[in-house]
C-alpha positions as CSV (number, residue, x, y, z in Angstrom):
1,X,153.1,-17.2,122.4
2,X,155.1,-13.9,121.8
3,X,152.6,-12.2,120.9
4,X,150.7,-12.7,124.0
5,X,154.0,-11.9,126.0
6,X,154.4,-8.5,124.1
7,X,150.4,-7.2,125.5
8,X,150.8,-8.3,128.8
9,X,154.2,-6.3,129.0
10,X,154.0,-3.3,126.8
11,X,151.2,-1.7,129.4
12,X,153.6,-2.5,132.2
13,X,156.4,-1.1,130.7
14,X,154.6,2.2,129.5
15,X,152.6,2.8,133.6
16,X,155.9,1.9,134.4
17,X,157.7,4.8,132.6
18,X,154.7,6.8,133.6
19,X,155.5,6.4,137.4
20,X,158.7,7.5,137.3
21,X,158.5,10.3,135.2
22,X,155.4,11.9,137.5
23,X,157.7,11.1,140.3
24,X,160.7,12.9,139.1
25,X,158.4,15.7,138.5
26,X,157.0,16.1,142.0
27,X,160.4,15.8,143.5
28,X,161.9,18.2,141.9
29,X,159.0,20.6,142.5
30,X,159.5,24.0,144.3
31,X,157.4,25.0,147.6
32,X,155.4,28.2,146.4
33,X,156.4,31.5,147.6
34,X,153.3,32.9,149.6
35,X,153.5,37.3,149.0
36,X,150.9,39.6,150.7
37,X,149.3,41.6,147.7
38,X,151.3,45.2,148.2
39,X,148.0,47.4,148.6
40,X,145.3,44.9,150.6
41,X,142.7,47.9,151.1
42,X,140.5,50.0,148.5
43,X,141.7,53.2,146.8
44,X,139.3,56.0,147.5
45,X,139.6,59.8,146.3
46,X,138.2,62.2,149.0
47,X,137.8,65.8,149.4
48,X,138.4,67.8,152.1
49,X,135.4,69.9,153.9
50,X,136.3,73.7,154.6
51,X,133.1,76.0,155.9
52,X,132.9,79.2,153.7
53,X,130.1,81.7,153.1
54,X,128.2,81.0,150.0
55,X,125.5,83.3,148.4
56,X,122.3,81.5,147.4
57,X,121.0,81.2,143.9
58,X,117.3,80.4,143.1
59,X,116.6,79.0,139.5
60,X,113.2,78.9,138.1
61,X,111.8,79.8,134.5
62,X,108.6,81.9,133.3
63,X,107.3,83.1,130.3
64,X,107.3,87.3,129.9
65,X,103.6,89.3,130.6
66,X,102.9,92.6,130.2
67,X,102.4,94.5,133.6
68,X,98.8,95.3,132.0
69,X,97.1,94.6,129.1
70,X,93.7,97.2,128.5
71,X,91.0,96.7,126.1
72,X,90.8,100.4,124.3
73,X,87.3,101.1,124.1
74,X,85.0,104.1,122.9
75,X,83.8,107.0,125.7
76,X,81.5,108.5,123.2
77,X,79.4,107.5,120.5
78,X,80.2,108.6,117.1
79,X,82.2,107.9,113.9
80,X,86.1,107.4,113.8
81,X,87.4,109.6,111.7
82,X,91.1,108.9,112.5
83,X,93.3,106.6,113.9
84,X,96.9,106.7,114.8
85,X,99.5,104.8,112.2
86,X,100.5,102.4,115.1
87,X,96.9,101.4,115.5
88,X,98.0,98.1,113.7
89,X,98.7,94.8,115.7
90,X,102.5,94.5,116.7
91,X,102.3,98.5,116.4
92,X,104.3,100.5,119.2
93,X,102.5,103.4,120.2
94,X,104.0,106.4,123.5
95,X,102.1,107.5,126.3
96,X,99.5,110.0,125.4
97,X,99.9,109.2,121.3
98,X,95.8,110.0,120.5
99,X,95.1,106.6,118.8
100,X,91.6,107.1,117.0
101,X,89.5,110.1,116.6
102,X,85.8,110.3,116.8
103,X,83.9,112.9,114.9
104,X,83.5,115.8,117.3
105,X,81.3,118.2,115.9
106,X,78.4,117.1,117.4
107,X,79.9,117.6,121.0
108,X,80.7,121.1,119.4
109,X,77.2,121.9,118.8
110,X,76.3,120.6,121.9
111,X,78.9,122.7,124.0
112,X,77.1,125.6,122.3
113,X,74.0,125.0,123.8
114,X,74.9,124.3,126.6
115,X,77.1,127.9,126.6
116,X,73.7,129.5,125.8
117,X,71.7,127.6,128.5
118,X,74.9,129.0,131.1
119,X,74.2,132.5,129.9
120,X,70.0,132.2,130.1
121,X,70.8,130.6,133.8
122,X,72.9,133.7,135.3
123,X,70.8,136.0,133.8
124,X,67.9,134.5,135.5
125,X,70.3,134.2,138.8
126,X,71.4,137.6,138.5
127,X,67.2,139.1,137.7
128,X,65.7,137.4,140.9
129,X,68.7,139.3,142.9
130,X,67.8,142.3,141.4
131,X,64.2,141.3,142.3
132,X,65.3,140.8,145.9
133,X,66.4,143.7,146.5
134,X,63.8,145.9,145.3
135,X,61.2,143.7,147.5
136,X,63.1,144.2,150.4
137,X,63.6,148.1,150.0
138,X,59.8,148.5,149.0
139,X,59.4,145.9,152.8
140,X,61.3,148.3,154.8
141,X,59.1,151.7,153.5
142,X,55.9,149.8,154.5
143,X,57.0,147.7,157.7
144,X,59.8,149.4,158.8
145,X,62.7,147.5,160.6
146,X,60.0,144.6,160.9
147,X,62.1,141.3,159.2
148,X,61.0,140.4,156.4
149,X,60.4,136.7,155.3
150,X,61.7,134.8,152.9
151,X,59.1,134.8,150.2
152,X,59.8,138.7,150.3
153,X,63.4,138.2,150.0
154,X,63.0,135.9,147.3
155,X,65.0,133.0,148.6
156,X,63.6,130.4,147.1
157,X,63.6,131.9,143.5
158,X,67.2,133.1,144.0
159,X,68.3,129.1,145.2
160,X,66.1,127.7,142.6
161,X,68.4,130.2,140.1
162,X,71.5,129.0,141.4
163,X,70.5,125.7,140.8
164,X,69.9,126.2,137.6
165,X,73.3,127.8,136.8
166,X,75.5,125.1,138.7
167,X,73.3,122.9,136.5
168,X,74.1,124.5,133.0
169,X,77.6,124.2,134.2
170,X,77.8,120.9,134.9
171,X,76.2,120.2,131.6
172,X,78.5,122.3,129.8
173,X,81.6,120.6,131.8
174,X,80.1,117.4,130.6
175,X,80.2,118.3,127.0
176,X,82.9,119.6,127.1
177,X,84.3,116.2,128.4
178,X,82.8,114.5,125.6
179,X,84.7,116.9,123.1
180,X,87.8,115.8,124.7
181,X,86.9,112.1,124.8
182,X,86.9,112.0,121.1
183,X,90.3,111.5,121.2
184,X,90.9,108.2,122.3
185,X,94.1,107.9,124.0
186,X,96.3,105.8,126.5
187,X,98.5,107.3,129.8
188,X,101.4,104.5,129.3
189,X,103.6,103.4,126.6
190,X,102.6,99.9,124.7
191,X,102.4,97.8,121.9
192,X,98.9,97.0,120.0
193,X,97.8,93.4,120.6
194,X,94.6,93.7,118.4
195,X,92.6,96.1,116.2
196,X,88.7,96.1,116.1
197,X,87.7,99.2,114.5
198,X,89.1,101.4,112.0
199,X,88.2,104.7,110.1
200,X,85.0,105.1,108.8
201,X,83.4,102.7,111.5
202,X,80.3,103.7,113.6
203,X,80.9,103.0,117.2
204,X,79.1,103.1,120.2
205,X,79.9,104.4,124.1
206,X,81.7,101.0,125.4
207,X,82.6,99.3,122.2
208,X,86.3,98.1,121.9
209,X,88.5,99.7,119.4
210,X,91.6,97.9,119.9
211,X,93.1,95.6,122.8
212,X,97.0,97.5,124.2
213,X,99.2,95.8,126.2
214,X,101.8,97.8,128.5
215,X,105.1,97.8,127.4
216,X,106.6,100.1,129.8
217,X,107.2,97.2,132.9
218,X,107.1,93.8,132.3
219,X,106.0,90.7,134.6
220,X,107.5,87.4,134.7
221,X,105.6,84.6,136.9
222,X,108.3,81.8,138.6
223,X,107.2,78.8,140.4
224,X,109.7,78.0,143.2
225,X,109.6,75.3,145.5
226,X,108.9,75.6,149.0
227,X,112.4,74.7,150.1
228,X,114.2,77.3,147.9
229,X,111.4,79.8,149.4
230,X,113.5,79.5,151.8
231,X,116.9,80.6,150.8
232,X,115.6,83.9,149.2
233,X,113.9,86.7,151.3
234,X,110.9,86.9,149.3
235,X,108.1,89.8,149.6
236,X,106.0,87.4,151.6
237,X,103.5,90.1,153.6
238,X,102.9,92.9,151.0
239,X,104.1,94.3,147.3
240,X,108.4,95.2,147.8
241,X,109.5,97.7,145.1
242,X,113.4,96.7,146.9
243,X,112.7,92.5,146.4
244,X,115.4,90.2,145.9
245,X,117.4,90.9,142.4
246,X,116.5,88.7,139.7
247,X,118.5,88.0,136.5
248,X,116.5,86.9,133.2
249,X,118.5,85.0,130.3
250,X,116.8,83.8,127.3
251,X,118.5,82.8,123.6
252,X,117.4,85.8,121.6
253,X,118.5,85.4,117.9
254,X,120.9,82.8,118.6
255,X,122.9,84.7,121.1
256,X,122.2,84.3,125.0
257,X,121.1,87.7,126.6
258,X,120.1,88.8,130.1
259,X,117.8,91.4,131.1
260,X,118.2,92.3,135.1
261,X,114.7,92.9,137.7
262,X,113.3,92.5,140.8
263,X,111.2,90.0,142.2
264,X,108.0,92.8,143.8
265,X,105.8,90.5,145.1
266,X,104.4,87.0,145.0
267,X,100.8,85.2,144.4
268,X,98.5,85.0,146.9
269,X,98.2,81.0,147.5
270,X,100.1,77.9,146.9
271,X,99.4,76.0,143.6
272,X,97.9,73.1,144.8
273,X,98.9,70.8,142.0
274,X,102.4,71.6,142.4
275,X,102.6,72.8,145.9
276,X,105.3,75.9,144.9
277,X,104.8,79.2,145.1
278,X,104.8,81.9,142.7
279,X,106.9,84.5,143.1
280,X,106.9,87.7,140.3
281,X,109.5,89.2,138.7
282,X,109.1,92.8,137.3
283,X,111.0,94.6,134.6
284,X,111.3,98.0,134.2
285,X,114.1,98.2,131.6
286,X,113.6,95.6,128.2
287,X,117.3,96.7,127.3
288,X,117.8,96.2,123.6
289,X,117.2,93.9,122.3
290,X,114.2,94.2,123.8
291,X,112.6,91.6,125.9
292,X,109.1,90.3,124.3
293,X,105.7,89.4,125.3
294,X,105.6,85.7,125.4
295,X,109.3,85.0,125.4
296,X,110.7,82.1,127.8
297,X,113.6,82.8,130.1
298,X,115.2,81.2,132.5
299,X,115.6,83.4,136.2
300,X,118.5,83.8,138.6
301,X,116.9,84.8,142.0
302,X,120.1,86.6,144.3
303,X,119.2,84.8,147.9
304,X,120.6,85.0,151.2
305,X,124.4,84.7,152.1
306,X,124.6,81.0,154.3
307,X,127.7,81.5,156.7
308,X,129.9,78.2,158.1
309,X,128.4,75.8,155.3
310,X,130.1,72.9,153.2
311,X,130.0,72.9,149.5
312,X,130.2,68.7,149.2
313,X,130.5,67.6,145.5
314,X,126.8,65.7,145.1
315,X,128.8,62.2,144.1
316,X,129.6,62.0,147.4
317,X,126.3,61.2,149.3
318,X,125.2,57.8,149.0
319,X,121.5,58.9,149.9
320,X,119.8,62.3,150.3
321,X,121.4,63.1,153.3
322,X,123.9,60.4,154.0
323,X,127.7,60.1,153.0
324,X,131.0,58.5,154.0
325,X,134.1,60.0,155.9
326,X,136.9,58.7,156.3
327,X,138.9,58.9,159.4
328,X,142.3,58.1,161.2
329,X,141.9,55.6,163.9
330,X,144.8,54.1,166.2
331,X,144.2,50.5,166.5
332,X,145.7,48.7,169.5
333,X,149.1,48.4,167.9
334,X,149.4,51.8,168.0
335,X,149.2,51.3,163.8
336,X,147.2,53.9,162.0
337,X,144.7,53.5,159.8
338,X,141.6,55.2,157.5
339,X,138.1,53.9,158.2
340,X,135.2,55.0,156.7
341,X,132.4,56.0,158.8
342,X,128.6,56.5,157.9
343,X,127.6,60.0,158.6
344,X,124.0,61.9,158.4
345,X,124.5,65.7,157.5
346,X,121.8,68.4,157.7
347,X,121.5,69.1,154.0
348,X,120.5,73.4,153.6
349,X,119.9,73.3,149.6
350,X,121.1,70.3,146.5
351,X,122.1,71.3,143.7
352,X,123.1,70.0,140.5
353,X,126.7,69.2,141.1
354,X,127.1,69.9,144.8
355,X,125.2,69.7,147.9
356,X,125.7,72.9,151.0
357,X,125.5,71.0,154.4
358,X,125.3,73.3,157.4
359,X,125.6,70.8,160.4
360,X,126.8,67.5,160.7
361,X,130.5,67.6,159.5
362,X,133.7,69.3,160.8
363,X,136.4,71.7,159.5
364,X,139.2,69.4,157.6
365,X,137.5,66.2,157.5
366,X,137.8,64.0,154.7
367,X,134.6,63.0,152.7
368,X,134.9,60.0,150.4
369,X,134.5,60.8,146.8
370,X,134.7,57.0,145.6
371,X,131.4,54.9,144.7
372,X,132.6,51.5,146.8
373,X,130.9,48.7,145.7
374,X,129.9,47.1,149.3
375,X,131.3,49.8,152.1
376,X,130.2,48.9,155.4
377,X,131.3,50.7,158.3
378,X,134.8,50.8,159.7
379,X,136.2,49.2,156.4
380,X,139.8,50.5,155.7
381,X,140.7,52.0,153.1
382,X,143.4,53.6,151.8
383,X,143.1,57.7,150.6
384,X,144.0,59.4,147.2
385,X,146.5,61.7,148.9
386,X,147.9,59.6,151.3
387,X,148.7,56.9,148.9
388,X,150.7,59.6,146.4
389,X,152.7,60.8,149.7
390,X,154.0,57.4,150.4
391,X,155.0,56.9,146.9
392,X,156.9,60.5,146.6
393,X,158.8,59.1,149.7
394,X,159.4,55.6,148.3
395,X,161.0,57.8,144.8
């Protein structure tokens, strides 16, 4: 019998105790204290936009021509005798350096003969005017002062003589020609690609000796996009010595070095896989070290100055040509606040770390620098500098 007393009280007893100990705990249970969070609205960095007058830079990249490059070839027919110590690919040769020699005693012999064929022809010129004159005396002691024709005067034997000598002259011009074209030789300064003959060799009128390239200028080809066409005043109509200056850099045995040029002109037509056009830098001076066939550089093109723009860090736009400002509003309160407010620029040129806008912004406004997670227009928020002002006043 006690035992079934002590399990129908021992529960009570312990809810019992239970109730009054959750009750003393609720009573004596504080209200809580409700606090406003001491900054409600998002910290955002901004920068101010200030118009200034910023000179354009193109950037493209090329690889380093020659200005020409001329296959050397044979004028006369003969063998090469001897050949210049540059006439070696890689060799460096200076304008009128006589690279090979042909065997010139045949055009010797030949300028002999044709000196003797000059000398047969004059005094053949010079008999039928002798000739001529006697006919013409013997004309006037028969006929009187009766004209006399031309057979008599001998025209057509003294034109058929003169013919003859401008023709021995012209033949001993031409051989004399030849003589000189056994030296084979270049009017510009250059660099031997290639070597296809050599002393010894038999060649033939028109068969390459060697393939030159000209050293003396050099050409750089730099595709630049249509856009950027635009910020640089390019030689669109005809060749410009006076084109826009161009600056070539290139790592040249592990140190960067820049050569400076022009751009003189540009290709004819759009590529019409990439759509850019081609614009061609020239170089007059290689500077030392020098700069190489074949070499690739990056190019600096000087462009236009753009007046009343606004350099805008490229973080800042949320699209292409998109961004956010923020601005001070008065509410009805008369309270103050910073909104942001979507704003569409007219974008002149993007770059890699900032974007020039020319329209679309004012003097001193404030563009926010801070990627907000979801901004939507008019959302407060609180600004970088404004933020540090109120705490310096609070110290």
């Amino acid at each position: 019998m006690l035992r079934l007393t002590l399990q129908i009280l021992l529960p009570i007893a312990v809810l019992g105790g239970g109730a009054g100990a959750a009750y003393l705990i609720v009573s004596n249970t504080k209200d809580p204290v409700v606090m406003a969070p001491a900054n409600p609205w998002p910290l955002v960095r901004t920068v101010a936009a200030l118009p200034a007058t910023e000179r354009l830079t193109v950037t493209a990249s090329g690889t380093v021509e020659p200005l020409r490059t001329v296959e050397l070839a044979a004028e006369v027919s003969g063998r090469v005798v001897a050949t210049h110590a540059s006439l070696r690919a890689g060799g460096v040769f200076a304008a009128g350096d006589v690279l090979a020699k042909i065997d010139p005693t045949d055009f010797q012999l030949a300028i002999a003969q044709h000196e003797s064929a000059l000398a047969r022809a004059e005094l053949r010129l010079m008999r039928e005017e002798a000739e001529a004159e006697a006919a013409v005396r013997a004309w006037r002691k028969l006929e009187g002062d009766r004209p006399a024709d031309a057979l008599v005067r001998r025209e057509p034997q003294i034109k058929d003589a003169r013919l003859a000598v401008k023709a021995a002259k012209a033949m001993l011009e031409r051989a004399r020609l030849d003589l000189a074209r056994c030296a084979v030789q270049l009017p510009f300064a250059g660099r031997v690609r290639s070597v296809h003959a050599d002393i010894g060799q038999i060649v033939q009128r028109g068969q390459r000796l060697a393939v030159t390239i000209d050293t003396s200028e050099l050409e750089v080809r730099l595709p630049i996009s249509l856009r950027d066409a635009g910020c640089v005043d390019l030689p669109l109509s005809a060749s410009d010595e006076d084109g826009p200056e161009v600056t070539l850099t290139s790592d040249f045995a592990g140190e960067a070095r820049a050569w400076p040029g022009r751009i003189v002109r540009i290709e004819g037509e759009i590529d019409r896989s990439t759509r850019q056009l081609t614009a061609i830098a020239r170089v007059s001076d290689a500077g030392e070290p020098p700069l190489l066939v074949g070499m690739f550089v990056q190019a600096k093109i000087k462009g236009r100055e753009a007046q009343g723009v606004f350099a805008v860090p490229r973080a800042a736009f949320v699209t292409r040509d998109e961004l956010w400002v923020v601005e001070d509003r008065v509410d009805k309160a008369g309270e103050v606040s910073q909104r942001l407010t979507r704003r569409r620029v007219d974008v002149l040129r993007t770059e890699r770390d900032r974007v020039l806008v020319r329209a679309g912004l004012r003097a001193g406004e404030r563009v926010c620098l801070t990627s907000l997670q979801a901004p939507v227009e008019g959302m407060r928020v609180r600004a970088k500098g404004d933020v540090a002002a109120a705490e310096e006043r609070a110290r």
